[in-house]
C-alpha positions in Angstrom: 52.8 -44.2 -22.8 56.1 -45.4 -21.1 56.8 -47.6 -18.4 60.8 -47.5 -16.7 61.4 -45.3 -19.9 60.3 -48.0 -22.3 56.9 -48.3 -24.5 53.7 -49.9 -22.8 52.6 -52.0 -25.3 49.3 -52.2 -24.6 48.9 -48.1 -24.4 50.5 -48.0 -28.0 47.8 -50.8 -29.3 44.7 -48.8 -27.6 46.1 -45.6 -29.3 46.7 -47.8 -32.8 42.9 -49.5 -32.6 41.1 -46.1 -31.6 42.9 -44.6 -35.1 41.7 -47.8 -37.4 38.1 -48.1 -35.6 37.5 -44.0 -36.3 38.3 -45.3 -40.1 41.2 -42.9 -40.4 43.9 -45.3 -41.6 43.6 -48.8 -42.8 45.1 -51.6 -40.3 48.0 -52.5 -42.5 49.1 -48.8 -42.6 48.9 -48.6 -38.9 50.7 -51.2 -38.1 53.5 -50.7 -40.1 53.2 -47.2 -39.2 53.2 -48.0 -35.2 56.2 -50.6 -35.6 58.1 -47.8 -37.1 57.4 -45.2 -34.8 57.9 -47.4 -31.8 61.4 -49.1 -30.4 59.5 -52.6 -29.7 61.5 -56.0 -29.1 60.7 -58.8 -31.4 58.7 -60.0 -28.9 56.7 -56.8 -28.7 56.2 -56.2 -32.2 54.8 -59.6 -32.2 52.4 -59.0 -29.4 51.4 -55.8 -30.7 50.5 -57.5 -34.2 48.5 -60.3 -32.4 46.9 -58.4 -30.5 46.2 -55.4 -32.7 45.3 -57.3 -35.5 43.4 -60.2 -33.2 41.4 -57.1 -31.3 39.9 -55.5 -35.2 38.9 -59.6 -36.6 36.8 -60.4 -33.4 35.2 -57.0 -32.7 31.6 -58.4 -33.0 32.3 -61.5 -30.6 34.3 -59.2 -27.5 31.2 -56.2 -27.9 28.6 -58.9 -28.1 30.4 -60.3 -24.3 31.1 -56.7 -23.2 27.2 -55.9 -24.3 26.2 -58.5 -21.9 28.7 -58.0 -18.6 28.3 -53.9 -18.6 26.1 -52.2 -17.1 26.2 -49.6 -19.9 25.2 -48.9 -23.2 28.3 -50.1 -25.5 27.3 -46.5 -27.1 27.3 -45.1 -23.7 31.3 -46.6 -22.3 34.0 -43.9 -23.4 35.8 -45.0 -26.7 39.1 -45.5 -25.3 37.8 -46.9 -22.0 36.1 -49.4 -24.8 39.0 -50.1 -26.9 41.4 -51.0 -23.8 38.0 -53.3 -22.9 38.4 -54.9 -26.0 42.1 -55.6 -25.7 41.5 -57.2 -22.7 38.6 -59.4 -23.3 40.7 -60.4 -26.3 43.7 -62.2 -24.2 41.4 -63.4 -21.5 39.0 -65.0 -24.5 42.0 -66.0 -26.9 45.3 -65.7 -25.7 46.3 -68.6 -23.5 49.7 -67.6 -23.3 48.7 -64.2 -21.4 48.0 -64.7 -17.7 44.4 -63.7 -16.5 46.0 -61.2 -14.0 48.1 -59.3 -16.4 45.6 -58.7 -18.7 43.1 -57.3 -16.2 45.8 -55.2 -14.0 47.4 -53.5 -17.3 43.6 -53.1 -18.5 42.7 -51.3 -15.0 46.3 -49.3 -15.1 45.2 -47.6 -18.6 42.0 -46.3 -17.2 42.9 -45.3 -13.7 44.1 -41.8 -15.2 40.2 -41.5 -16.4 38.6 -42.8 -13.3 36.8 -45.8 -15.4 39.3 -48.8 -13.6 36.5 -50.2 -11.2 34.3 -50.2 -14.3 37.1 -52.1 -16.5 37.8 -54.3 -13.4 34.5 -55.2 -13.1 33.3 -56.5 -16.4 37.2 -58.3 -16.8 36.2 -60.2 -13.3 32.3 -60.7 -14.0 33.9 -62.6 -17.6 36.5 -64.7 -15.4 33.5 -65.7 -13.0 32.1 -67.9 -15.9 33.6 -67.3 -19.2 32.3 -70.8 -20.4 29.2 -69.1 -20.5 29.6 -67.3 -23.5 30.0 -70.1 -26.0 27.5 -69.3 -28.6 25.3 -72.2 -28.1 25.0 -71.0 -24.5 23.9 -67.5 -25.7 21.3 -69.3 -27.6 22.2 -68.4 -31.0 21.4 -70.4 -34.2 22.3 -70.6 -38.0 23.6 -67.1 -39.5 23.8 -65.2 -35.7 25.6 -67.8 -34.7 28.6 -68.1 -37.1 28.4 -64.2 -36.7 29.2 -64.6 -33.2 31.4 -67.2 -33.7 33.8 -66.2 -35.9 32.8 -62.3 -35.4 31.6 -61.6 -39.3 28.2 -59.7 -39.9 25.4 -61.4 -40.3 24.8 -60.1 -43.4 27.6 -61.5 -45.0 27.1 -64.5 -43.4 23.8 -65.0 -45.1 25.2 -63.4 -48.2 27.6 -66.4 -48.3 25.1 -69.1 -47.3 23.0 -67.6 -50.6 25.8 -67.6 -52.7 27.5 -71.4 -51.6 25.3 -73.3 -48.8 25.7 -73.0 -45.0 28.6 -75.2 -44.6 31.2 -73.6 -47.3 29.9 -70.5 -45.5 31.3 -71.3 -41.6 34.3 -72.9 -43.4 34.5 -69.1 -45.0 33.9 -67.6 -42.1 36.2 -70.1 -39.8 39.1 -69.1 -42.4 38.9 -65.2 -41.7 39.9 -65.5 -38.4 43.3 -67.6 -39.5 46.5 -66.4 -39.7 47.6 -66.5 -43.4 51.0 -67.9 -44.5 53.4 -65.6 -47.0 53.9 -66.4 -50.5 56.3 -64.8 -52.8 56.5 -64.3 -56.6 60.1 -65.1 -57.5 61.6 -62.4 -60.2 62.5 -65.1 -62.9 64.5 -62.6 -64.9 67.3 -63.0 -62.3 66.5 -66.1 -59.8 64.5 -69.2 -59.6 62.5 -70.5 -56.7 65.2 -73.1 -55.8 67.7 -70.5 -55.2 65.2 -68.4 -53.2 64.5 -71.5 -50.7 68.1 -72.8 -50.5 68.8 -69.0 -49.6 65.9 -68.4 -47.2 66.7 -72.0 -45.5 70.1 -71.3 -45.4 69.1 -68.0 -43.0 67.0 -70.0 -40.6 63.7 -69.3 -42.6 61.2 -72.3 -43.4 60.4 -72.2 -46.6 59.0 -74.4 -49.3 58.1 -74.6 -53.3 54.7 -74.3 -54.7 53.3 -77.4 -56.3 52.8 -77.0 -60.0 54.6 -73.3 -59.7 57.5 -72.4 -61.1 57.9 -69.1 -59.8 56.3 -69.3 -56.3 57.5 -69.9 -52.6 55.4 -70.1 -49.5 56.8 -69.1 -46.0 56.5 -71.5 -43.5 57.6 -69.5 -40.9 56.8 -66.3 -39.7 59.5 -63.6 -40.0 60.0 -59.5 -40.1 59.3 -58.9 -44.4 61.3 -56.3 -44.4 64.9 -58.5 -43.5 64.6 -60.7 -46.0 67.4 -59.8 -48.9 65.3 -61.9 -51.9 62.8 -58.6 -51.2 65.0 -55.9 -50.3 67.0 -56.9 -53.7 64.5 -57.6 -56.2 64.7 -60.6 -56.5 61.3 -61.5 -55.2 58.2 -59.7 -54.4 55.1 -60.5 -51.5 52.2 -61.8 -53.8 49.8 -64.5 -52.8 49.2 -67.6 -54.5 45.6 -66.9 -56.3 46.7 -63.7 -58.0 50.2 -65.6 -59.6 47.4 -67.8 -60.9 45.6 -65.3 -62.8 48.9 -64.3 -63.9 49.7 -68.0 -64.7 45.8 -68.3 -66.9 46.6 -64.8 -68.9 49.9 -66.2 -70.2 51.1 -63.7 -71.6 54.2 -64.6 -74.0 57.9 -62.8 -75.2 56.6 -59.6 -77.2 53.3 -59.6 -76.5 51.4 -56.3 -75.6 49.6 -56.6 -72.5 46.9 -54.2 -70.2 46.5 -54.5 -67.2 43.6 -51.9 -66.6 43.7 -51.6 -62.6 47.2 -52.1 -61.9 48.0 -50.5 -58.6 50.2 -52.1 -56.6 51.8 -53.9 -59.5 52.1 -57.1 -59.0 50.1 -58.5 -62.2 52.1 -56.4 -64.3 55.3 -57.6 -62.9 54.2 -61.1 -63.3 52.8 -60.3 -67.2 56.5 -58.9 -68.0 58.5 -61.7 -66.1 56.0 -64.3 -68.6 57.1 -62.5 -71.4 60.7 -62.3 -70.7 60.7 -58.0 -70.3 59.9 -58.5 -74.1 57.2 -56.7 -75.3 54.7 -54.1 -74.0 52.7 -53.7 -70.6 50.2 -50.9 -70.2 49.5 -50.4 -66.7 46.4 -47.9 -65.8 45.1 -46.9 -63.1 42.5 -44.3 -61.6 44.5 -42.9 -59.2 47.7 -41.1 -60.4 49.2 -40.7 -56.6 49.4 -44.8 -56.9 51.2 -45.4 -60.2 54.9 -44.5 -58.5 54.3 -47.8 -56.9 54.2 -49.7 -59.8 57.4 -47.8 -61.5 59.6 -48.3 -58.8 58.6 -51.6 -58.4 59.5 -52.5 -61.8 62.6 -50.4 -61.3 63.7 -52.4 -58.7 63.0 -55.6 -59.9 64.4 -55.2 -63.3 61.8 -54.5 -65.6 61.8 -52.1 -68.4 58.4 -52.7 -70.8 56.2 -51.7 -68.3 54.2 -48.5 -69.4 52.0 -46.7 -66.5 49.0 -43.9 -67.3 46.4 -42.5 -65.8 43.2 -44.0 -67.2 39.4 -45.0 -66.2 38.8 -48.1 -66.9 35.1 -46.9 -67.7 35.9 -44.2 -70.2 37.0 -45.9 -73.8 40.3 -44.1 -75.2 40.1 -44.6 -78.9 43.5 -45.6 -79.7 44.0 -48.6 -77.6 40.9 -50.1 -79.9 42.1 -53.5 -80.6 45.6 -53.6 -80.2 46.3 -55.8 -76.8 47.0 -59.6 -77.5 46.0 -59.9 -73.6 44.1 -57.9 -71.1 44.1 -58.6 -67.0 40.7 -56.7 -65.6 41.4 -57.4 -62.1 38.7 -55.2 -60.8 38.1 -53.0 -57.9 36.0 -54.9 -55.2 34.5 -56.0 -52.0 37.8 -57.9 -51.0 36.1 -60.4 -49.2 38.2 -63.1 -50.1 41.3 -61.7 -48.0 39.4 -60.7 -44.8 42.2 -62.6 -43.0 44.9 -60.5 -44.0 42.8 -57.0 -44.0 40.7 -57.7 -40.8 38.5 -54.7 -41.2 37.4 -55.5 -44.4 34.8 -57.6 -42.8 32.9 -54.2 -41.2 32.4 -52.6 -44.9 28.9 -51.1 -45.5 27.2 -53.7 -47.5 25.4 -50.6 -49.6 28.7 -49.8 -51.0 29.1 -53.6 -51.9 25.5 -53.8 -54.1 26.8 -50.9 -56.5 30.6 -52.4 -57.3 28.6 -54.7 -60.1 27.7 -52.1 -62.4 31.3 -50.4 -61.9 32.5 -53.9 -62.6 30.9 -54.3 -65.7 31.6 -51.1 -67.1 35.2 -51.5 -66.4 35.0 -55.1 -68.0 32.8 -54.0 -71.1 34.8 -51.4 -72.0 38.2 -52.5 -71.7 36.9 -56.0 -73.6 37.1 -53.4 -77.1 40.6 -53.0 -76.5 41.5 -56.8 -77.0 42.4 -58.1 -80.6 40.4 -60.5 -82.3 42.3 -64.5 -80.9 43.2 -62.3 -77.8 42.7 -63.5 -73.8 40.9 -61.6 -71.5 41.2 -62.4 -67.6 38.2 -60.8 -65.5 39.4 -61.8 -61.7 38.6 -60.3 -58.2 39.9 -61.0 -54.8 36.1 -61.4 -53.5 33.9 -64.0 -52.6 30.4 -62.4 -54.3 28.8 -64.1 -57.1 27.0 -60.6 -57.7 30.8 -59.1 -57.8 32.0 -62.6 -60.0 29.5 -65.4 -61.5 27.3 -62.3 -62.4 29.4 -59.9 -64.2 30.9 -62.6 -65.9 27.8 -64.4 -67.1 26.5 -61.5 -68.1 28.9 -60.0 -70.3 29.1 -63.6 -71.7 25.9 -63.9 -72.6 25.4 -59.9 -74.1 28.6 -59.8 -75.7 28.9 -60.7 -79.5 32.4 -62.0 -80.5 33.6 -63.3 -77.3 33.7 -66.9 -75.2 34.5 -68.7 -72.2 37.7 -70.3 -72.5 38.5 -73.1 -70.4 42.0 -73.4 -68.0 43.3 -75.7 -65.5 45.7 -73.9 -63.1 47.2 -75.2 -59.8 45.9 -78.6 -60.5 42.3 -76.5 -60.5 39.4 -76.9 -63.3 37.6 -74.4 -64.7 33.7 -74.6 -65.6 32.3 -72.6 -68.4 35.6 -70.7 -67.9 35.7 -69.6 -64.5 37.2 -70.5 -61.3 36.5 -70.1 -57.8 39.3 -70.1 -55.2 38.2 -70.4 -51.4 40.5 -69.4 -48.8 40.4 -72.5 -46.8 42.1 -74.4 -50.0 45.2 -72.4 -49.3 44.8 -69.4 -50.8 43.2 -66.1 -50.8 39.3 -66.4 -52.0 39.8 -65.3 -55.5 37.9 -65.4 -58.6 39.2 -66.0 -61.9 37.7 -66.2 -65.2 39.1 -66.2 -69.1 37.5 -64.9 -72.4 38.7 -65.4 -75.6 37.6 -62.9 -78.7 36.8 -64.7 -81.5 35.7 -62.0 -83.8 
């Protein structure tokens, strides 16, 4: 694990990748975890993320090329002996910055202890003979297996796309979950404004810039360590991207107002209701999980916030005495996530059967909740996916069986709504994000 007493970098990614492929922590919590464990340079932690990060979002492209150089099985090569392959392949095939030799020599250094280097160094060298050989077109591929290879999504979900919004918005999908997405952060408007925020950020050296048509947002233009950055560490502004302070912007919540928010966890919807409505009013924030709801209290702590009210609930189960009493409701329901594949990488290798039956939870969540909402009350059904079985559907469908309640048209970030609902894609800047508004009438 050390080299002249200090961290090998590429030792500590193998170890980090072998932990999220096994399914035993989610990428995010592994790299945050693996940054803190390990006494990494800024140059270092940046290589690990790029790598780390770069090694989970092309997995189908590097075993497709590894498939085809080895003379094994990839079932067959050890799993660590596989990973360090992967990391490899990864700089030779997309890091220009990252000599061929290095890659290879620290590849065939982290399997000489388990006498597979020759086989490392000869499927890194067979690669280098003719790497121009594995462009997809080369391989022969067409249509679905093609963008699949491509931009390493399943097929599956590539043709799950095509269905759902034509071939072309499909690659464009697909080219965009392989991009490196820029930060945006909800300013606390109870204390600060966005102006202050960017003359403080650009007064540290950090690139900044305002949202168009936001009043509380400011986008990052520079990359930078989260965690230094006093607007978060204060309060004062909170990570949250663009789409979902849109829903927040088309609920609207307003000064006194009571407001549920029915699957809160982390927060940040709730914050955004109760920075709308001054910290005037009431916000009940539920979730399913009880371990999760500390998030949302000291977040509110630490920003300020005092109306925010957090319980226990299913969404699914109706609890009498929240019949009709909420002015506004956010259902921002579990799902897929396929809209922020860029940012959770292994989001993309989720086991489409568990996809099919999030509908039915979906609508239960949303059909049940809807009796909670007062008659001229705004409900806001939203998802970070990019599945009209997960979006369109649930929506039309509750539309359409629903007595008393309508689609409600919005504009938001100079976006229009049809028949009240919104699709965001992420190559228009923001996560791929659904958003939809009903209004009871009865």
């Amino acid at each position: 694990m050390a080299v002249n007493g200090k961290v090998n970098v590429r030792d500590a990614i193998v170890n980090s990748l072998m932990r999220t492929t096994n399914g035993s922590k989610f990428s995010n919590l592994e790299l945050d975890s693996a940054l803190k464990k390990y006494d990494l340079s800024q140059k270092d932690r940046a290589l690990f993320t790029a790598i780390y990060y770069g090694v989970i979002e092309r997995r189908i492209t590097l075993d497709t090329i590894i498939g085809k150089l080895s003379s094994r099985p990839l079932e067959k090569i050890d799993p660590r002996t596989l990973e360090i392959l992967r990391v490899a392949l990864y700089q030779l095939r997309f890091m220009d910055r990252i000599p061929a030799h290095a890659a290879v020599s620290s590849a065939v250094d982290l399997t000489r202890k388990g006498g597979t280097d020759s086989f490392v160094n000869a499927v890194l060298r067979a690669y280098l003979r003719s790497p121009d050989d594995f462009e997809g077109e080369k391989l022969g591929l067409l249509g679905a297996e093609l963008l699949s290879y491509k931009y390493s999504v399943p097929v599956w979900l590539v043709e799950s796309w095509t269905a759902d919004y034509g071939y072309e918005t499909a690659e464009k999908i697909a080219a965009e979950s392989c991009s490196r997405p820029t930060v945006t952060l909800r300013v606390n408007t109870l204390v600060s404004s966005s102006d202050e925020i960017c003359r403080e950020l650009t007064a540290a050296g950090i690139e900044c810039e305002r949202v168009e048509d936001s009043e509380s947002a400011v986008r990052l233009l520079s990359s930078c360590p989260l965690e230094e950055l006093s607007p978060l560490r204060e309060g004062r502004a909170y990570v949250q991207d663009m789409a979902s302070q849109y829903a927040s912007a088309v609920l609207a919540p307003l000064p006194g107002e009571t407001v549920f928010d029915v699957c809160a966890c982390p927060g940040g919807k709730s914050f955004s209701a109760a920075m709308h409505m001054e910290n005037k009013g009431r916000v009940l924030s539920f979730d399913l999980h009880r371990s999760k709801l500390s998030l949302i209290d000291k977040g509110a702590e630490k920003l300020g916030i005092d109306i925010i009210e957090t319980a226990e609930r299913d969404g699914r189960i109706f609890v009498p005495e929240y019949e009709g009493i909420a002015d506004r409701i956010i259902c921002d329901v579990p799902c897929s996530g396929l809209g922020v594949i860029s940012k959770k990488p292994e989001i993309r290798y989720k086991d489409p059967a568990e996809i099919k039956r999030l509908p039915e939870i979906q609508s239960a969540i949303l059909e049940n909740c809807s009796r909670y909402l007062k008659a001229g009350g705004t409900l806001v059904y939203s998802t970070c996916t990019l599945n009209r079985a997960e979006n369109d559907e649930v929506y039309d469908r509750f539309i359409s069986s629903s007595e008393g309640f309508v689609p409600e048209d919005f504009e938001v970030g100079g976006r229009r709504s049809t028949g009240g609902k919104l699709t965001l894609f992420p190559f228009d800047g923001t996560d791929g994000f659904f958003i939809s508004k009903i209004k009871r009438v009865k």
